[in-house]
C-alpha positions, 0 to 999 in steps of 0.5 A, a space after each residue: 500500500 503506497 503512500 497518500 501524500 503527496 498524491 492528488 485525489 480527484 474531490 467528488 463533488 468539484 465538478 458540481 462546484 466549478 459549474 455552479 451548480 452546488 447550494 450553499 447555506 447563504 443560498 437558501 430563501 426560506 419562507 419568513 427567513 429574517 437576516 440580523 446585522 450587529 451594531 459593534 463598539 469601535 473602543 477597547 473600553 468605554 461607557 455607552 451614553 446614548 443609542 439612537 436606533 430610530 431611523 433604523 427602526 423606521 426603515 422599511 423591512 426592519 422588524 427590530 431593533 434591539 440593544 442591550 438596554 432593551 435585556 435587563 432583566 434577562 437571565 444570563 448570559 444576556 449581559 455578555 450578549 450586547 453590551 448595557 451601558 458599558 462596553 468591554 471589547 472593541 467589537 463588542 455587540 451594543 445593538 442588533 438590527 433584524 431584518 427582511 433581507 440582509 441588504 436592509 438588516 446592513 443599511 439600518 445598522 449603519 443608521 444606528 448611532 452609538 455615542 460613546 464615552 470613551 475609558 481607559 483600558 487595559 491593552 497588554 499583559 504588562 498593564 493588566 498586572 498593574 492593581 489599579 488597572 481597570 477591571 474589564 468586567 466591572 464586578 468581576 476581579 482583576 487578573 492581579 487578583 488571582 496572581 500569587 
């Protein structure tokens, strides 16, 4: 029995992809499918002052728009979900956009605006050890905490 690498095998289903005759999941259109877009936070650390989802909420096709002001009261892990009242990560979901497609779901979040308040944050090892640093969590122990 020789060996396998190096050699090529022929991929049962190539042919039906380089023809483009295969369906994939973006592909589908299901009866009721919506689409949802995230809004995101540009800062590594800062407080949210004010979401203004009303130009994207009366867009045509937006069936909600929802953040994380709109979840209090949900059981965890709905804090980690969107961000309430202050953001922890750049990237970090403030807010989601749903959608009738995913060209409308795109263009209302882009409506959202966000006004932040930008924190000091915490962006290497070095500093992380440092006891005043600012917890990423608030309420949750800093990494010095846990370092003997």
């Amino acid at each position: 029995m020789g060996s396998l690498i190096g050699t090529g095998r022929r991929r049962l289903e190539g042919g039906i992809k380089v023809r483009g005759e295969i369906s994939y999941a973006g592909d589908l259109q299901l009866p009721g499918l919506t689409h949802a877009r995230l809004v995101l936070c540009p800062h590594s650390a800062a407080r949210i002052v004010e979401i203004d989802d009303s130009a994207a909420a009366s867009s045509p096709g937006v069936l909600a728009v929802v953040s994380g002001a709109d979840l209090k009261g949900v059981a965890a892990p709905a804090p980690f979900l969107l961000a309430a009242g202050r953001a922890a990560f750049a990237g970090q979901p403030v807010a989601v956009v749903v959608a009738e497609s995913e060209a409308l779901a795109a263009d209302a979040a882009a409506l959202v605006q966000v006004r932040y308040e930008p924190l000091p944050a915490v962006v290497d090892a070095e500093s992380a050890l440092d006891p005043a640093a600012p917890s990423v969590i608030p309420g949750r122990p800093n990494l010095t905490d846990h370092v003997l």
